[in-house]
N, C-alpha and C positions, 0 to 999 in steps of 0.2 A: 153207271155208264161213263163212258169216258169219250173225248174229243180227239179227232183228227185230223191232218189235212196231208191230201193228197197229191203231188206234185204230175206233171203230162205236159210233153209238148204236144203242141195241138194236130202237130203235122205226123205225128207218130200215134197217138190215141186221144181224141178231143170228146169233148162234153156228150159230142151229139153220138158220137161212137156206142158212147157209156150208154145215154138215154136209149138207142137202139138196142141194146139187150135187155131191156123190157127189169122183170121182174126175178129171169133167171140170173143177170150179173154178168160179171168176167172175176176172172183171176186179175189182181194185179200184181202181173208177174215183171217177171227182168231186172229186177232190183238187185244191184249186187254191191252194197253198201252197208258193212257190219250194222252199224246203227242204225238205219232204217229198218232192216230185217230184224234187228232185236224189237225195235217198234210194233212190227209186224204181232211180232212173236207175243207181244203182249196184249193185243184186241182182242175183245169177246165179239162172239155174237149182238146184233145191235148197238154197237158203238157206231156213235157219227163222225161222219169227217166232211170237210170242206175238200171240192175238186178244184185245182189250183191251175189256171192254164200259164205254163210258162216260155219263156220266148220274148216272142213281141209284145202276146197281151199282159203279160201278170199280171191275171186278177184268177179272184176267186167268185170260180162261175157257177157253180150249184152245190149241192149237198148230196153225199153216199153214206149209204148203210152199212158195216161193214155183217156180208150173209153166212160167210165161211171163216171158220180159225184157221189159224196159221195150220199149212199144209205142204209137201215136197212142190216147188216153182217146176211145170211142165215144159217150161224153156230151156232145161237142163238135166243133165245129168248127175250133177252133183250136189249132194244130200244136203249140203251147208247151205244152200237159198231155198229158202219157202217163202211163201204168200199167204195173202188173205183174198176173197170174193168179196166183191161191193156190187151194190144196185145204187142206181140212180135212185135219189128222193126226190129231189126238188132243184129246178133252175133257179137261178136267180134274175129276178126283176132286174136288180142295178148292178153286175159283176163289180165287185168292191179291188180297186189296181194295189200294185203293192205301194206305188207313189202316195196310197191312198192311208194305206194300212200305215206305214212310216211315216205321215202327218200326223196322223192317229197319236198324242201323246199315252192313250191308255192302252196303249198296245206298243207301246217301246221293248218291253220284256218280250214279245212277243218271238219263237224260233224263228219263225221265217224274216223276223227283221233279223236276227241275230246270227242265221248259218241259211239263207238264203237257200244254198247250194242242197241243203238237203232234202230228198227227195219223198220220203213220209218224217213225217214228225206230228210230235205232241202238241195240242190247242186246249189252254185251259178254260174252265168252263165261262168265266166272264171275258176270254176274249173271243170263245163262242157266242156268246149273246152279243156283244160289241159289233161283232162282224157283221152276222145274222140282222142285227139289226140296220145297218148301215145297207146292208145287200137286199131288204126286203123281204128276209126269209124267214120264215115259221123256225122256231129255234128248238122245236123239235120235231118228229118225223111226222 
């Protein structure tokens, strides 16, 4: 199993959006960023990810499943962006900020301190437990 986190501004697709598709998911689509899509490209089924709201909140508000492999993105027409399905796991008790995550010395290495910008990326497994822990969250599903 492997770790990841998921970036969303909240005014475009938020936490409560995601938890509203139940068990079925969504695509998480529109991504048009070589490296995140290679990202993509490399989840299995049952990989976790952290949902990241960004904006005003940055933080990391719950945990997604990821339910579907990489697939053609239904936002396009053009075969070069695919996606994955997530479901909601779990909110989180304490949404962990990224002010939060950057004080955090054991998560200095961490992507999202490191390219901010980018919109899925990789979480390694001890700064899945790190966070998880910090947020309140069952550090598996």
């Amino acid at each position: 199993m492997r770790y990841w986190l998921f970036k969303s501004e909240p005014s475009t697709w938020g936490w409560d959006d995601q938890l509203a598709k139940g068990d079925v998911g969504e695509e998480w689509d529109g991504v048009r960023n070589y490296q995140a899509r290679n990202f993509m490209r490399e989840m299995k089924v049952g990989d976790l990810g952290f949902f990241y709201h960004s904006q005003k909140e940055k933080a990391v508000v719950g945990t997604v499943e990821v339910i579907a492999e990489a697939h053609p993105d239904s936002t396009t027409d053009n075969p070069r962006w695919e996606c994955v399905d997530i479901r909601a796991v779990e909110t989180a008790p304490n949404p962990v900020t990224l002010e939060t995550i950057k004080a955090d010395p054991r998560l200095s290495e961490m992507v999202l301190v490191r390219n901010s910008r980018l919109s899925v990326q990789p979480v390694t497994p001890e700064e899945w437990r790190i966070v998880c822990d910090l947020a309140g969250l069952s550090a598996t599903k």
